[in-house]
C-alpha positions in Angstrom: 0.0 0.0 0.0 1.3 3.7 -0.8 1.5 5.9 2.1 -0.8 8.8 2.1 -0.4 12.1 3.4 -2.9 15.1 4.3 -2.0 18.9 4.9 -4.1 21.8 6.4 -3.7 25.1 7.7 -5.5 26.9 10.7 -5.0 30.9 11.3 -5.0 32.1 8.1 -7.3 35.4 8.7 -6.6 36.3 12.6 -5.3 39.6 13.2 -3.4 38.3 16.1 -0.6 35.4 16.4 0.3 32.7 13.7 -0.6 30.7 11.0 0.4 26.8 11.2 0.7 24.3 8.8 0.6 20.5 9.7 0.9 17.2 7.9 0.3 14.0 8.6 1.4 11.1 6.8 0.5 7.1 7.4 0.5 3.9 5.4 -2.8 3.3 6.1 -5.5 5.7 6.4 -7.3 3.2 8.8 -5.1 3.9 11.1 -6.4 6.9 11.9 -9.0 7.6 14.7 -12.7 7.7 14.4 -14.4 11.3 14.3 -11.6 12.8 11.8 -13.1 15.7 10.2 -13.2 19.5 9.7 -11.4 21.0 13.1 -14.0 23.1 12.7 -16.7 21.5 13.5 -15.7 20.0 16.1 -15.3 21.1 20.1 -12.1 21.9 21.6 -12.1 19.2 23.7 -12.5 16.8 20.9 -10.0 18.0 18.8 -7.2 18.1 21.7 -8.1 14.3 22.1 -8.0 13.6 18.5 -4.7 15.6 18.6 -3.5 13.4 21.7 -4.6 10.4 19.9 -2.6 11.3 16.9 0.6 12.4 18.5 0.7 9.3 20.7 0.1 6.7 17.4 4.0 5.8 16.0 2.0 4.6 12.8 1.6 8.2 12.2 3.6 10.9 11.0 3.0 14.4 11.9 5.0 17.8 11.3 4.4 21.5 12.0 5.2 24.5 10.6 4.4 28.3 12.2 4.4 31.5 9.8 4.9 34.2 12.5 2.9 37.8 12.7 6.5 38.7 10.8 6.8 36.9 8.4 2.9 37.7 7.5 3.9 41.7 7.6 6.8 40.9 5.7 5.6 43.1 2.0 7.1 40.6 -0.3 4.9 38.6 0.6 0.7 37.7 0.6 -1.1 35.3 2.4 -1.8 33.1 -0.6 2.0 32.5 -1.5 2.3 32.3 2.8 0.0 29.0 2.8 1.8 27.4 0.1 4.9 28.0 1.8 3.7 26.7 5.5 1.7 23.5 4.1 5.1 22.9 2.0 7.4 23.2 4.7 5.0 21.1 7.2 4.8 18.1 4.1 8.7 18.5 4.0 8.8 16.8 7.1 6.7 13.7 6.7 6.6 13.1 2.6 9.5 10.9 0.6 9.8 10.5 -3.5 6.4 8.1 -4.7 3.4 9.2 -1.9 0.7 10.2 -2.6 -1.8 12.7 -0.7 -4.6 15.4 -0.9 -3.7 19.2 1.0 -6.5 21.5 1.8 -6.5 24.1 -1.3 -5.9 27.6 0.0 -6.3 29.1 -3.5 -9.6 29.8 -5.3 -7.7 27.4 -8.2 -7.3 24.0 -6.8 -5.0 22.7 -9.6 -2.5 26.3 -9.0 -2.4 25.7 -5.7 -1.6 22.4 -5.1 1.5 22.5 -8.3 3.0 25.5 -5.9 2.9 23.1 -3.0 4.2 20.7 -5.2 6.9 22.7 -6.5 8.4 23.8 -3.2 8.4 19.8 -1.3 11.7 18.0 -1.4 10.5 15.1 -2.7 8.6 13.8 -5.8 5.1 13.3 -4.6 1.4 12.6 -6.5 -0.4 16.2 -4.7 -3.6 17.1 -5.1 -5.8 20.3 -3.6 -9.2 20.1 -3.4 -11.5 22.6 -1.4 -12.6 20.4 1.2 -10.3 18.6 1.7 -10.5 18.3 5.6 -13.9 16.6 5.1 -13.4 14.1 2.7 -10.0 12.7 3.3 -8.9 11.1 6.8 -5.0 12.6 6.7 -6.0 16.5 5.5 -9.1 16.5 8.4 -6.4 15.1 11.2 -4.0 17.7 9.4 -6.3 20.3 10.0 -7.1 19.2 13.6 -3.5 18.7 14.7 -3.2 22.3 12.7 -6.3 23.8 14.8 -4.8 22.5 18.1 -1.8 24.5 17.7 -3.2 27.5 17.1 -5.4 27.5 20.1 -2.2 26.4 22.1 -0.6 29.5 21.3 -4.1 32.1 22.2 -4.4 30.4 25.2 -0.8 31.4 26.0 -1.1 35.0 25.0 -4.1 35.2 26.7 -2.5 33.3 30.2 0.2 36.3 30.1 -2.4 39.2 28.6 -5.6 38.6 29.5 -8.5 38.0 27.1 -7.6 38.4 24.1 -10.7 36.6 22.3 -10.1 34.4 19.2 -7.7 36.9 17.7 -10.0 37.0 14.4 -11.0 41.0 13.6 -14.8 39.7 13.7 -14.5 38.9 17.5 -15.1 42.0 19.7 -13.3 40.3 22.8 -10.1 40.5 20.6 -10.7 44.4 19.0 -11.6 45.1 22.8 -7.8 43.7 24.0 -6.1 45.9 21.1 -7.9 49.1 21.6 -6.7 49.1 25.6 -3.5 47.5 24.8 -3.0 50.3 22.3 -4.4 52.9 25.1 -2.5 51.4 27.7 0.9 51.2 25.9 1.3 53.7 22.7 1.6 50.5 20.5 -0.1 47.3 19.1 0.8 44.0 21.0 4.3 42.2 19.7 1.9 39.2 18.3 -0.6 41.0 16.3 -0.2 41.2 12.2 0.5 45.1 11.9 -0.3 45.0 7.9 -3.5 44.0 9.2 -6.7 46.5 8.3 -7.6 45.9 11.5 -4.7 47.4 13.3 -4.5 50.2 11.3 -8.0 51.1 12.4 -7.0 50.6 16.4 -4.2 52.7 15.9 -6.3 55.4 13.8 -9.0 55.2 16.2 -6.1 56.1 19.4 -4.7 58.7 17.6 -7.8 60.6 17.1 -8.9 59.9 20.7 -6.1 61.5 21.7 -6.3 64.7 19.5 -9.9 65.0 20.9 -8.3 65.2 24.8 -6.3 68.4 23.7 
């Protein structure tokens, strides 16, 4: 049987902390727990035990990779070339020349996306993207809850050392609530949050003219 392998990202649109990558590989997809699917759509609790699960099975490779607030800023850059470079550099460290696998398409073009993947692994792999991808196939949907688990890891450690700082996507008013008094408090935006975002640039605006107002 040729092992398969499955790649996902979580953190893709937050305005505060990383994105990460992971990929999981195995020889046989049976291997893999029960209740794979979508992190999603499932609880926290469930996917930290599928994430346990996974972790603790030696018939299953798994590999992480983190694309900082900086390297997001970074203007050379945008977020679409950024996935292809995290799910490539988390499939480095579990794929080897003749496996075969599905990743999680970050592209509105399924076929682009998965030959830039392709183009960037170290090894000579049958890749393909589909949109989706988490739901229908057993190694992206444990990808994308190993992925999922990560990124919730890392909130919950912001939020240990700065209080609540909400899900860290611009839609959640716990997390536009932490940057408006982080801003007030200090003069400047917190060292995990993705300045290039829209979102900080309306924080900052919004200080700035609170401040001309006081005069």
């Amino acid at each position: 049987m040729t092992a398969v392998f499955g790649a996902d990202e979580a953190g893709k649109g937050p305005v505060l902390g990383s994105m990460f990558a992971a990929a999981v590989a195995v020889d046989d997809p049976a291997v893999l727990p029960d209740g794979i699917d979508d992190s999603k759509k499932l609880s926290p609790s469930r996917r930290e035990s599928l994430a346990e699960s996974l972790r603790e099975d030696d018939r299953v490779d798994i590999a992480v990779a983190e694309i900082t607030p900086e390297r997001i800023d970074a203007p050379e850059t945008d977020m679409n070339t950024l996935t292809v470079v995290a799910q490539a550099e988390a499939l480095a460290g579990v794929v080897a020349d003749g496996m075969s696998g599905v990743v999680d398409a970050g592209d509105t073009s399924e076929s682009r996306f998965g030959r830039r993947v392709a183009d960037r692994l170290p090894a000579t792999v049958d890749l393909t993207a589909e949109h989706g991808a988490d739901e229908a196939h057993a190694a992206a949907g444990a990808a994308s809850v190993v992925a999922k688990v990560e990124r919730d890891a890392q909130m919950a450690a912001y939020a240990e050392e700065y209080g609540a700082v909400g899900s860290g996507y611009p839609s959640d008013a716990t997390t536009r609530e932490f940057l408006a008094s982080h801003v007030e408090k200090t003069g400047c935006l917190p060292p995990f949050a993705r300045e290039s975002w829209s979102t900080c640039d309306d924080i900052l605006a919004a200080a700035e003219q609170a401040g001309l107002e006081e005069f």
